[in-house]
N, C-alpha and C positions, 0 to 999 in steps of 0.2 A: 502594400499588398492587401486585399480585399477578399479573393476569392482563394478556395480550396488549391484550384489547378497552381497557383503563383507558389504557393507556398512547398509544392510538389517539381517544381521546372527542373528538368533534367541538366538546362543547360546554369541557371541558377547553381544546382547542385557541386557540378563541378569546378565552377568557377570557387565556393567557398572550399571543396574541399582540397585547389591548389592551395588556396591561402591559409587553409590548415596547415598542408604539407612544408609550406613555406615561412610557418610564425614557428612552427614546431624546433626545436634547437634540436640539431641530431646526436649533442652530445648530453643532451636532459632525457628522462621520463617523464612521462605527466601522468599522475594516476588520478582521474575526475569519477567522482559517482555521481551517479544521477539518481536521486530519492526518490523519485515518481517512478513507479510499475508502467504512467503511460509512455514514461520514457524510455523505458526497455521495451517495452512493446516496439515500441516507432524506432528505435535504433536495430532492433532485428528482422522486422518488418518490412523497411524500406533500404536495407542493406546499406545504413551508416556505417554500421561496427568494418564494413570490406573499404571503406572510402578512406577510412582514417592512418597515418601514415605507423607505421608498427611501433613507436616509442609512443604516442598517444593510445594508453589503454583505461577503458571504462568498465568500472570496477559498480555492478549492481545493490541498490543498497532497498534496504525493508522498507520499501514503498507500495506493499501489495496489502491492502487492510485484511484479505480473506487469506493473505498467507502467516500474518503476523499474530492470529490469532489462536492460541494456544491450546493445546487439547484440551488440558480440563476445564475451559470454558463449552467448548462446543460438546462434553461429556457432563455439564449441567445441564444446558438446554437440549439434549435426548432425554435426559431424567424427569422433567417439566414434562415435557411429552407423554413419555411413556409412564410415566408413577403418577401425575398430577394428572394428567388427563387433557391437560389446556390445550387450546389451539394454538401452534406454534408458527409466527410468520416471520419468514424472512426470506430477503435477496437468492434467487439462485445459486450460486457460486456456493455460498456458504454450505449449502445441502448436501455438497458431496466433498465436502474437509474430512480428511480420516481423522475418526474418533479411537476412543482405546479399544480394544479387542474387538479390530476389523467394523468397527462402526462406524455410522454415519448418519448425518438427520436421513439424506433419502432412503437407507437403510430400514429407520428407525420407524420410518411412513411405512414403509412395505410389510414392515412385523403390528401396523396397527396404530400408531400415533397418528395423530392428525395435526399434520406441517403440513404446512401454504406455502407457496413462493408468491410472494408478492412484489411487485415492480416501484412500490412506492411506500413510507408508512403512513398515507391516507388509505391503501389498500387494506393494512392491517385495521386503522378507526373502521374502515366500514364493517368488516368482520366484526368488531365487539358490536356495534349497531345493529348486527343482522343475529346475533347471535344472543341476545342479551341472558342466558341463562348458562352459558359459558366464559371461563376465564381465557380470555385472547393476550397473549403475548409477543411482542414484537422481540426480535431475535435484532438488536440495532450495533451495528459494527460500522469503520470506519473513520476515517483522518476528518479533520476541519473541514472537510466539505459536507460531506452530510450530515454531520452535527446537527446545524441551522434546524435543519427540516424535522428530525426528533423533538427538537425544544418546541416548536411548534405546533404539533402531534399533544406532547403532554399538555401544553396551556388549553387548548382546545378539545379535549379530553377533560379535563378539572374545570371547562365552562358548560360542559352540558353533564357533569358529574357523571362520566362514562365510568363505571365502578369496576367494573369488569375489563375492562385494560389497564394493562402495565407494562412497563420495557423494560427489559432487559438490558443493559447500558455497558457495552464494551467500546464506547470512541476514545481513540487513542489521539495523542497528538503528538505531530511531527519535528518539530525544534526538540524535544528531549530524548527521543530518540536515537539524532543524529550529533546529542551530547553524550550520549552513553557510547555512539560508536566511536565516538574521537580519543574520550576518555581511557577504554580499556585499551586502544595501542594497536590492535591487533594486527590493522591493517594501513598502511602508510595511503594518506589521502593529500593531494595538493589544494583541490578546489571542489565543490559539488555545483552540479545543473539543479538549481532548485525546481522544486515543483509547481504544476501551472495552475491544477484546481483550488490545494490547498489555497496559495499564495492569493488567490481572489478572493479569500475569504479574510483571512489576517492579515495583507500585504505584505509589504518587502519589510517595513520593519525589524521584525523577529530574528530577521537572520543577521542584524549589527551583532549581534554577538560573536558570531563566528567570524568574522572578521574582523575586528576589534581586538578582541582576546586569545583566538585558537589562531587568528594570522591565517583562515581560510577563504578564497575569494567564494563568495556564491553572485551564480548567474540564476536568474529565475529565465526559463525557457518556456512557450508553447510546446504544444505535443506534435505537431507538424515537422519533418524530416529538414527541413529549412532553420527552424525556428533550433531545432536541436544541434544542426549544427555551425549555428551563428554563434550560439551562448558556448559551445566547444570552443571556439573562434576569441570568444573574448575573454575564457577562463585564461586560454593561453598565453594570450595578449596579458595580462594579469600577471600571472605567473613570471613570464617573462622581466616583467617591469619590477619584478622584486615588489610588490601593492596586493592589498586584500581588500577589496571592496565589494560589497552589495550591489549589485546591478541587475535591472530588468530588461530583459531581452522582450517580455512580454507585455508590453508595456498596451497596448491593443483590450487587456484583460483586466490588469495586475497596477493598483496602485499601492502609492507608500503604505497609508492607512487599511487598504482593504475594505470590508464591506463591514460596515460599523454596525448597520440595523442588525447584519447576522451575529455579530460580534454581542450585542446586548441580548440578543435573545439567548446566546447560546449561554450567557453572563446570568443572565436572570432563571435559569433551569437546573444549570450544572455549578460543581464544581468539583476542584480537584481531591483525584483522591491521592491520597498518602503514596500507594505505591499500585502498580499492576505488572502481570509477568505479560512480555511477549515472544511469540515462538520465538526460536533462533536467540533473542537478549538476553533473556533473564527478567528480573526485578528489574525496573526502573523506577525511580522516583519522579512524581509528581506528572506521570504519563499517560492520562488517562484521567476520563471523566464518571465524576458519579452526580445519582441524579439529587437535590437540595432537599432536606428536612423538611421544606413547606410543600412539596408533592411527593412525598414518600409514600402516598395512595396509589402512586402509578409506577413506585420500584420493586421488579420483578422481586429481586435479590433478598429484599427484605419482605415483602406479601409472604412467599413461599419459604423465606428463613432458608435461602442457599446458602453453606459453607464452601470454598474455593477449596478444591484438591489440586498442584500441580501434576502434572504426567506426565514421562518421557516419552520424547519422540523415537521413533522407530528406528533400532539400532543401525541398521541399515542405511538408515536415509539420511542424506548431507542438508535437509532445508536450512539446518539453524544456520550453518557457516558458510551458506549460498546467501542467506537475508545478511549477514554480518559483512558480506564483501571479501571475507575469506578462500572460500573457493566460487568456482564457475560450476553453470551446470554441468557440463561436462567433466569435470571431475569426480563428482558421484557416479559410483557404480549402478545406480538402478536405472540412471537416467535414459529414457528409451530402449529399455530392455523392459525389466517389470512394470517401471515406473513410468505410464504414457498419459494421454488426458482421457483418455478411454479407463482406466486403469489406476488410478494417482496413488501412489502409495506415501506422496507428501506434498502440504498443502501447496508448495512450489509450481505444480504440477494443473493445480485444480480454475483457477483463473487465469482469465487470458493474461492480466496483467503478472503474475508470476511470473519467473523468473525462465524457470523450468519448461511452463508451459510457451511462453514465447520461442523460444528457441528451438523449439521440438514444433510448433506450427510449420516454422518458415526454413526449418530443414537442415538446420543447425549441427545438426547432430550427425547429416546426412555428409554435409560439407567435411567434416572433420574424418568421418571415418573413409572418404574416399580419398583424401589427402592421406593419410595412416598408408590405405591400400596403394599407392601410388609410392611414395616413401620407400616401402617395401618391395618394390619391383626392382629386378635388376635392370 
């Protein structure tokens, strides 16, 4: 298959998802997550989650970079902002993550800071270029896939001695994440959809571990409704045969290796730090990167001598044990009442690729309360 429409066939669709209904054992459950946010998007989206037969349930897991990011991260760089003065640039999405006490970076612009949203961090290099008597910071979040493009921001920054940029470095990575979710238990997993962007960058590799040793099959899938529910298809198939193996469904994208030039870059820039908190997890070890002693000219965290604060998330709001797979969104109470994308009272809420926010796009929420109303008729 080639083109967008193939990957979308209606008549495609259905024929996989008899053979869902048909691999599925009626007397098993299958509980699969899918780690990519594009996957939830696309399984609520293209009404996967209605095609699936009700013993096959997908369980969402913290694959949303702008929702996994913790308050008192996004409660330093409003401080950089607002106390430092610097120009603060980053991704959209991120701008409107609730901070501690009702804040926010767009917030934070409206009381007088000066935050950019930028669509690239070549956006933010031109800003120190255009700016040179300002300190420009790149606000840089995100899984192995935009990594790459950071690491090559700093190198190129340190050959034109851009003095006045530095990043702020919150990239998280995705295999220790989904060893912390296994680890604490909380929630019973069979198999996971791996992710399609990451997995182009570090390949299928990474995830022998989970199948090797946790005994969990992963399928790496595109983000195509086809593509999501082929790798559903072969988790089963998997399951079924009593086997955990590593397999690319997305094979189109996604080699063993991965993409090795990104891989040394991102090797020659970064390295691991000791520990970092993400929303919903906790502390994890060895999750997350920081930027190397030979460009520490361009580390926000140390120029500006930031200390990390943790802070609780909003008593109210369910994001931690929605990103943990624990609950759905629809088991939080704010969900689509206070908590809308108009609204976000949790980062769930704030990216399309959230959890929260998908669901609540594609009417989710709608579905559920007119079955409830329905239910309840005599």
């Amino acid at each position: 298959m080639k083109y967008v429409d193939e990957f979308r066939d209606g008549e495609l669709a259905r024929a996989l998802a008899q053979a869902i209904d048909q691999a599925a054992q009626p007397d098993r459950h299958y509980r699969l997550m899918e780690f990519c946010g594009g996957h939830t998007h696309a399984l609520a989206r293209y009404g996967v989650l209605d095609l699936l037969p009700a013993n096959v349930e997908m369980i969402h897991g913290p694959g949303c970079p702008v929702c996994v990011l913790p308050i008192g991260r996004i409660d330093e760089a409003i401080a950089l902002a607002l106390d430092q003065k610097v120009i603060l640039a980053s991704y959209g999405d991120v701008l409107r993550v609730p901070a501690s006490n009702q804040q926010s970076l767009i917030r934070a612009r409206a009381q007088g800071a000066d935050i950019r949203m930028v669509y690239s961090v070549d956006d933010a290099l031109d800003l120190a270029r255009q700016n040179p008597q300002r300190e420009v910071v790149f606000l840089a979040i995100g899984f192995e896939t935009t990594t790459p493009p950071t690491a090559v921001a700093i190198l190129q920054a340190a050959r034109e001695r851009l003095a006045n940029f530095s990043v702020l470095c919150y990239h998280v990575l995705t295999p220790a994440a989904m060893h912390a979710i296994l680890a604490s238990g909380e929630v019973a997993i069979d198999g996971f959809v791996g992710p399609a962007h990451v997995s182009t960058v570090i390949g299928s590799q990474p995830y022998d571990v989970f199948a090797s040793q946790h005994r969990k099959p992963v399928v790496i899938a595109g983000f195509e409704p086809l593509d999501v529910m082929q790798a559903i298809l072969m988790l089963i198939e998997q399951i079924n045969a009593g086997v955990a193996r590593v397999e690319n469904q997305f094979t189109r994208a996604v080699t063993r290796e991965g993409n090795r030039k990104a891989q040394q870059l991102v090797a020659q820039v970064f390295t691991l730090r000791t520990s970092f908190e993400w929303r919903g997890l906790g502390e994890i070890a060895d999750s997350a990167l920081a930027i190397r002693p030979e460009y520490a000219a361009f580390d926000a965290e140390l120029k500006f001598g930031l200390n990390y604060h943790s802070v609780p998330d909003h008593k109210a709001c369910e994001c931690g044990p929605i990103l943990r797979g624990v609950l759905k969104p629809k088991d939080c109470k704010l969900f689509a009442t206070v908590c809308t994308p108009e609204h976000p009272l949790g980062a769930c809420m704030v990216s399309s690729e959230g959890a929260c926010a998908a669901h609540f796009a594609y009417g989710r929420h709608l579905e559920s309360a007119l079955k409830a109303k329905t239910e309840s008729q005599p």
